[in-house]
C-alpha atoms as one frame of an Amber mdcrd trajectory, in Angstrom:
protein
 136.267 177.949 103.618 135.917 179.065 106.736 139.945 179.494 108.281 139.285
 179.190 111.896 139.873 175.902 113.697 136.670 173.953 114.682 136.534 173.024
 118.267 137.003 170.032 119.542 134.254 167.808 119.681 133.656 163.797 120.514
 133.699 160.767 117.665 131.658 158.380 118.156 131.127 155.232 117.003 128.199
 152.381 116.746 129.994 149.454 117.400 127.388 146.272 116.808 127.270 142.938
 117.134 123.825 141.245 115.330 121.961 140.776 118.432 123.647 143.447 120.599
 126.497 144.070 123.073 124.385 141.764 125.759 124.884 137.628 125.436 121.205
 137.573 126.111 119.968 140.854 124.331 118.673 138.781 121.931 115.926 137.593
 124.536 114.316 140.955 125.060 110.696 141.020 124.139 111.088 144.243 121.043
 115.116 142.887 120.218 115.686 142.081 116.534 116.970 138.223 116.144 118.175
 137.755 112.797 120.428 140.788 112.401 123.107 138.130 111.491 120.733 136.744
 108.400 118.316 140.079 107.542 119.833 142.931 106.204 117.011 144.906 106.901
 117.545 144.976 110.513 121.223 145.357 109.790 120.005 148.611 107.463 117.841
 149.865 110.072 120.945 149.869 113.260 123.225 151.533 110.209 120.910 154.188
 109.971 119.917 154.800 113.759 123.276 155.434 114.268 123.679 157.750 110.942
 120.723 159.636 112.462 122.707 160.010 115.501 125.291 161.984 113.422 128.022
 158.843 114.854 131.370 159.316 112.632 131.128 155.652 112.274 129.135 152.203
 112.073 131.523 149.444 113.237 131.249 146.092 113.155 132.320 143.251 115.017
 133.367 139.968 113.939 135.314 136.393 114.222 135.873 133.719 111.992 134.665
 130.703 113.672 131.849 129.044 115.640 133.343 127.849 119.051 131.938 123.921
 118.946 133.510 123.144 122.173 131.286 122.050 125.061 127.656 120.614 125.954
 125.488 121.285 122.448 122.525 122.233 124.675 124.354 125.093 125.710 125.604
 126.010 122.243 122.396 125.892 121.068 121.459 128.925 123.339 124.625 131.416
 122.135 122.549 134.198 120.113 125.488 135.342 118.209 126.113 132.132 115.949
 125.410 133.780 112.447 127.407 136.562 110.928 127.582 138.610 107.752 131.078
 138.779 106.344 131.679 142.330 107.158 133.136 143.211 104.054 130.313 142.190
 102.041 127.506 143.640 104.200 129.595 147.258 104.776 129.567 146.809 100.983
 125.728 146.934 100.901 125.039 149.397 103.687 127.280 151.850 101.793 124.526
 151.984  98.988 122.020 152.544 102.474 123.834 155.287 103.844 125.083 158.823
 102.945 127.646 159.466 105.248 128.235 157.421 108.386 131.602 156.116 108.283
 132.119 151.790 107.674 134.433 150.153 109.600 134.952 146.368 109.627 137.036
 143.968 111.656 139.318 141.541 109.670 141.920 139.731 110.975 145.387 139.374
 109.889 146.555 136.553 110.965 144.293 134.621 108.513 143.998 137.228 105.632
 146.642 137.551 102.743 147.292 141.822 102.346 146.899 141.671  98.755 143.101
 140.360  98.566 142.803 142.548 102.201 143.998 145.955 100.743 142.151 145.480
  97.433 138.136 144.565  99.418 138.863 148.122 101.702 140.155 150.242  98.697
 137.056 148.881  97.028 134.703 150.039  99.915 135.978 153.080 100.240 135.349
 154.088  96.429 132.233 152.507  96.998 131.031 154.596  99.703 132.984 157.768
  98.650 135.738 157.602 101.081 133.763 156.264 104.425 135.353 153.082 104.603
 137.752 151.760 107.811 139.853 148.861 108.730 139.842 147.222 112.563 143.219
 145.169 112.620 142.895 142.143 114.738 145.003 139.926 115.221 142.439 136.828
 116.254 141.855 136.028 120.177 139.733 133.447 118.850 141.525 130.005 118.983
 139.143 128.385 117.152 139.512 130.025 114.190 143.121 128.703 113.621 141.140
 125.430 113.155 139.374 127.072 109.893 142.340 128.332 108.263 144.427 124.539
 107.868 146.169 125.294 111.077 146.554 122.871 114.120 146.613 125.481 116.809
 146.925 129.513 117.271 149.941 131.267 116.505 151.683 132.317 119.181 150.773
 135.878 120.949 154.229 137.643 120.523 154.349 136.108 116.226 150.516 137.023
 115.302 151.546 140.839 115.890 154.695 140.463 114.387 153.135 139.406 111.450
 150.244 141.694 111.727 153.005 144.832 111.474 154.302 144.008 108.544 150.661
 143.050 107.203 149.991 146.425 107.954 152.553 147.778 106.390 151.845 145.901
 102.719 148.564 147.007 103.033 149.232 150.724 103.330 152.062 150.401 101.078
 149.546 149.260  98.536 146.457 152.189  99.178 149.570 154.360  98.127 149.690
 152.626  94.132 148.298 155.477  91.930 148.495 159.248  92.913 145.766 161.415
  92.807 145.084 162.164  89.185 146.786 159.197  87.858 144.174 158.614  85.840
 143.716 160.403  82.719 140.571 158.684  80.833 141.186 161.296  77.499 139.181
 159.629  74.870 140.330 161.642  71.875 144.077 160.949  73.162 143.767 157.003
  73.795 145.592 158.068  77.254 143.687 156.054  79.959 146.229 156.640  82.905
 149.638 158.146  83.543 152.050 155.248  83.627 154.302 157.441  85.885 151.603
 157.927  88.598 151.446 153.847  89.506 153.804 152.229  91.803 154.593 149.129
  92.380 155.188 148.209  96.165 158.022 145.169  95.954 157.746 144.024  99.543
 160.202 141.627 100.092 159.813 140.989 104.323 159.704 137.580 106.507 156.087
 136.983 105.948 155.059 138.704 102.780 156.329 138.902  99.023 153.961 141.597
  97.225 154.821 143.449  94.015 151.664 145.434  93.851 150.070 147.492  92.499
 147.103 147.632  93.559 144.314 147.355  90.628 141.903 149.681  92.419 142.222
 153.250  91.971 142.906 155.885  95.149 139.862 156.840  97.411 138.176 160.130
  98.106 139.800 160.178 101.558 143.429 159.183 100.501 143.002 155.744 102.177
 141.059 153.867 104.306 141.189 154.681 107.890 143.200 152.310 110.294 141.750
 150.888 113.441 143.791 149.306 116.090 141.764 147.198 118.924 144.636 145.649
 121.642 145.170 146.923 125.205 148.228 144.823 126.084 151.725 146.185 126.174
 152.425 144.772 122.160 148.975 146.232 121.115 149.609 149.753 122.295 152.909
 149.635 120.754 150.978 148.844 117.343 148.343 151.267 117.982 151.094 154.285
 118.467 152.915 153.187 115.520 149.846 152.852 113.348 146.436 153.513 113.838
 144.278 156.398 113.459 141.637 154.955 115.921 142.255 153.359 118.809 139.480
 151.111 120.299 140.157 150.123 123.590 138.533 148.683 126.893 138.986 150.326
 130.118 136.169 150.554 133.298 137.161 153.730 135.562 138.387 156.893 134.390
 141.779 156.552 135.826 142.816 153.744 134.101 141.450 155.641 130.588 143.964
 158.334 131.650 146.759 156.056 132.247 145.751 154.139 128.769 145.316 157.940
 127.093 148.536 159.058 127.790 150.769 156.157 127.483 149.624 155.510 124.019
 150.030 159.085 123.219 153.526 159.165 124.375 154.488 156.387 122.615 152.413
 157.759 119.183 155.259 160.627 119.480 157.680 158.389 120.127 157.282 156.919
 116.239 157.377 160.375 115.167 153.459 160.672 114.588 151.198 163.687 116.121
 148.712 163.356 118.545 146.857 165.264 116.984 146.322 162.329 114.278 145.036
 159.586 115.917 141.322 159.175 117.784 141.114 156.934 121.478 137.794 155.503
 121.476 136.914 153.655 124.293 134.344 151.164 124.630 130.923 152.271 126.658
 127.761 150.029 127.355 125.505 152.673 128.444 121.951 151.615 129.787 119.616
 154.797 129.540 116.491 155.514 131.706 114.254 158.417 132.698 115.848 157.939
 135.724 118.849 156.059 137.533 116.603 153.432 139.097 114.683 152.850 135.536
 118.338 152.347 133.924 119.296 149.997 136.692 115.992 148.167 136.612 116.729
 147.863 132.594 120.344 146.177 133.691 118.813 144.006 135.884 116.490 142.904
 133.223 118.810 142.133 130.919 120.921 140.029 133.530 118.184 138.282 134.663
 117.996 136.691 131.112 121.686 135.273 131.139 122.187 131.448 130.909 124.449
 130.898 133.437 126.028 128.161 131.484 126.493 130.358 128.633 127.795 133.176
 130.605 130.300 131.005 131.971 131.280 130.127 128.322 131.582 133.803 126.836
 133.467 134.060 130.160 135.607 130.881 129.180 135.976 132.737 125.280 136.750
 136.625 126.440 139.245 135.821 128.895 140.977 132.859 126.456 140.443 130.305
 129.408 138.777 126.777 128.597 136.498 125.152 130.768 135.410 126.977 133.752
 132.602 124.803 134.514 135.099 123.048 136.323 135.047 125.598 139.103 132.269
 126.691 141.495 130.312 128.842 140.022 129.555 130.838 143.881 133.030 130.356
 144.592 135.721 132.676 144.455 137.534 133.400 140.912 140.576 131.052 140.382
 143.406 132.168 139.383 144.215 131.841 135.840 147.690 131.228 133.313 148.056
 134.278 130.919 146.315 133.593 127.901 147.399 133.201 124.123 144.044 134.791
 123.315 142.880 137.809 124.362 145.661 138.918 127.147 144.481 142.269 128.045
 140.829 141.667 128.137 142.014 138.753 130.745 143.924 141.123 133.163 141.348
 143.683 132.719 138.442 141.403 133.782 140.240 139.716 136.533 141.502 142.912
 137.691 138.189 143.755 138.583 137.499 140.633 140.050 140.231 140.670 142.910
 139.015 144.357 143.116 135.190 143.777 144.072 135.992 140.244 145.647 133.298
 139.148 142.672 132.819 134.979 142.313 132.901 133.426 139.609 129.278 133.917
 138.854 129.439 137.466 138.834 132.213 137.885 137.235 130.371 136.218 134.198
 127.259 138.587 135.183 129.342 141.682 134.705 131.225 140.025 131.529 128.088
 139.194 130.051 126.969 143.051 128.728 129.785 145.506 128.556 133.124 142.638
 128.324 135.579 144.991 130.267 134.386 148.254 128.724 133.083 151.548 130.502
 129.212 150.307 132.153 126.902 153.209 132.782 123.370 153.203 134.159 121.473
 156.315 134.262 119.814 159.333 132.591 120.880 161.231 129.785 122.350 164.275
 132.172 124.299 161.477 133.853 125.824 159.600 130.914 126.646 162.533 129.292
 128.537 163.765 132.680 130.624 160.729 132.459 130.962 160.902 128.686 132.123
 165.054 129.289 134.520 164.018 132.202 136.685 161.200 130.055 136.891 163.625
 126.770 137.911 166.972 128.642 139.808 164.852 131.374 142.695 163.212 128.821
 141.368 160.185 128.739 138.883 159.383 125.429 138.250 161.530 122.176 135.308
 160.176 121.476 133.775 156.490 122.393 132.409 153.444 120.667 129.166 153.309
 121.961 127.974 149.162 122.171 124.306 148.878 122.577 122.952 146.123 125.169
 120.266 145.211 122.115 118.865 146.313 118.450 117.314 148.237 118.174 116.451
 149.852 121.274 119.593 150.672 123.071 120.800 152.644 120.112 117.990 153.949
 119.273 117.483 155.194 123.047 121.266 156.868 122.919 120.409 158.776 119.578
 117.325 160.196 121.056 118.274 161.074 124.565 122.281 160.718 124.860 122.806
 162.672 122.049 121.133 165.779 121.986 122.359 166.101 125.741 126.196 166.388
 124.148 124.972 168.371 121.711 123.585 171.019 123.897 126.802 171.141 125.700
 128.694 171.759 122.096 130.145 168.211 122.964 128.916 167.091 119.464 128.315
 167.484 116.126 124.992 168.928 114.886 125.074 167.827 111.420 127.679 165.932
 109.371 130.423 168.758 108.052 131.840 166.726 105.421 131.571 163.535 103.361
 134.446 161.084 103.934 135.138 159.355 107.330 138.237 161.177 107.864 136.059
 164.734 107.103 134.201 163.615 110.380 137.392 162.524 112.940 138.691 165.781
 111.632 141.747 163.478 110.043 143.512 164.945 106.847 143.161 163.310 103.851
 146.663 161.071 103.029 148.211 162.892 100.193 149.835 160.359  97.661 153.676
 159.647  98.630 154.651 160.056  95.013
């Protein structure tokens, strides 16, 4: 093994939604539809990305179907039908070799037990690849699906999501490393004194444990953190090992960068072991005016009604229809949803002096992440400037629409970092942590 320290180089993820990043990238002429019912075209973005070398493939997700509002404009939301992400990451691990799977589950309407058991089984299904994004649900709908009147409060769902967290790691630590034995001629299956059993006892949670699924290649799954506000970068520095956030100008990457860092030594943890991916929407062209005339394509094919309700949904605010939609953007009670997506997104509204409408416009595609139209060479300048600038260690890359946004990035994007020894040029190892250049979690014992 070769003793010298690799240099640093970006992660990057494919984060995908079934019809694309874009409200309306299911409207392009060549953009798969049915990503959310055929696994084929789910098979075919996993590997694009694994193609593109990404760490990992990352999916999206929420637990309800908003029915709130006028039906014809329901009827025109491209993103109704979902895989369970568990199940499909399942299936693409048997598609892939070695792009990391990460899926979004919340818990605020998960139990840990069931929780730590479907990741530990994904992860010896894929041979250590698999990741968990911890939500807590911005979605107040989904409260409605899980024999609850109305959301928890903001300030309890992380509460409980901390000590969810905990129960869950505490149970990926049940058997060491060669707990199991499997010696035929003895009758010895596994060493009784290499289990433990967890005995949570906390405010939310009573688990014994163990866990009845054996340890994974990489230790345990990787832990994803996605929350921007002043709770959820407390919870990222205290426990994730990626951090997915949304920020639109380098400064305020920097500011996000180094506060969370601060606070990740603050816990006692290294820097050195957790991974800031911001969000980026990049539109690529031959040249700047071809990526700004693909933008303005994909704008052109927004509903405005339905812009104004993923508006309504990303910033947690109910019927906006109410307002003008040329008319300046109101202001707005803090949310119980998605808090720092709101500030973020108004933020940049009293900045440009946007109305209402375009404040949908520029919701509609990148949601408060990093927008960039251009070429390769440009994109990859911006991309260079956040990693070696303190603010990102790698990005989750959102494509506008599937498959051609992706497949655009992996073809031009890529290769750029790579000749600037930004980026890997072939997969190094074999488990998801191998690629963020993580450790494997050695058994507590």
């Amino acid at each position: 093994m070769d003793p010298r320290p690799r240099p640093r180089t970006m992660s990057l993820g494919a984060f995908v939604h079934e019809t694309g990043q874009h409200v309306a990238g299911w409207r392009h002429p060549d953009a798969h539809t049915g990503a959310g019912t055929n696994f084929g075209q789910m098979v075919d973005a996993a590997r694009t990305a694994e193609r593109g070398l990404f760490d990992l493939f990352f999916l999206a997700d929420t637990a309800a179907l908003s029915l709130a509002g006028d039906p014809a404009v329901q009827g025109r939301f491209g993103k109704a039908a979902k895989f369970e992400p568990i199940t499909v990451l399942s299936a693409l691990a048997a598609m892939t070799t070695h792009i990391g799977l990460v899926g979004t589950v919340s818990s605020t309407f998960s139990d840990p037990y069931l929780l730590a058991r479907q990741f530990a089984s994904l992860d010896q299904i894929s041979g250590g690849r698999a990741g968990w994004n911890l939500v807590t649900s911005n979605n107040e709908a989904e409260a409605l699906n899980h024999s609850r009147e109305a959301h928890p409060a903001h300030a309890d769902r992380y509460e409980r999501a901390i000590e969810f967290a905990a129960v869950v790691q505490g149970l990926w630590e049940s058997w060491d490393e060669d707990a199991f034995i499997r010696d035929k001629d003895s009758g010895m299956f596994f060493d009784p004194t290499k289990v433990h059993a967890l005995n949570h006892q906390g405010r939310h949670f009573q688990v014994r444990g163990p866990l009845n699924v054996a340890r994974s290649p990489q230790g345990r799954p990787v832990l994803v953190q996605a929350g921007a506000s002043d709770t959820g970068r407390g919870v990222a520095a205290q426990l994730a090992e990626i951090v997915f956030t949304a920020q639109t100008t380098f400064e305020q990457g920097q500011e996000f960068y180094g506060d969370v860092m601060r606070r990740v030594t603050e816990y006692g943890r290294a820097p050195a072991d957790v991974r800031v991916l911001p969000g980026i929407y990049p539109v690529v062209g031959r040249t700047k005016a071809e990526a700004e005339e693909k933008f303005a394509y994909l704008q052109s094919l927004i509903d405005p009604a339905v812009g104004l309700s993923v508006l309504g949904h990303t910033i947690g605010v109910p019927n906006l229809a109410q307002y003008p939609l040329d008319g300046p953007v109101p202001d707005m009670a803090i949310t119980n949803g998605p808090r720092s997506r709101q500030a973020l997104l108004l933020e940049a509204a009293r900045r440009d002096n946007l109305t209402l409408r375009q404040l949908c416009e520029l919701n509609a595609g990148p949601r408060g992440h990093l927008l960039i139209c251009g070429t390769a060479v440009q994109i990859a300048d911006e991309m260079e400037q956040w990693f070696r600038g303190g603010a990102a260690d790698g990005f989750n890359v959102m494509p506008a629409w599937l498959p051609g946004s992706l497949t655009e990035f992996v073809d031009e994007v890529v290769p750029e970092l790579q000749n600037r020894g930004l980026y890997r040029t072939a997969y190094e190892g074999t488990t998801l942590r191998d690629h963020l250049g993580l450790p494997a979690q050695k058994a507590r014992g």
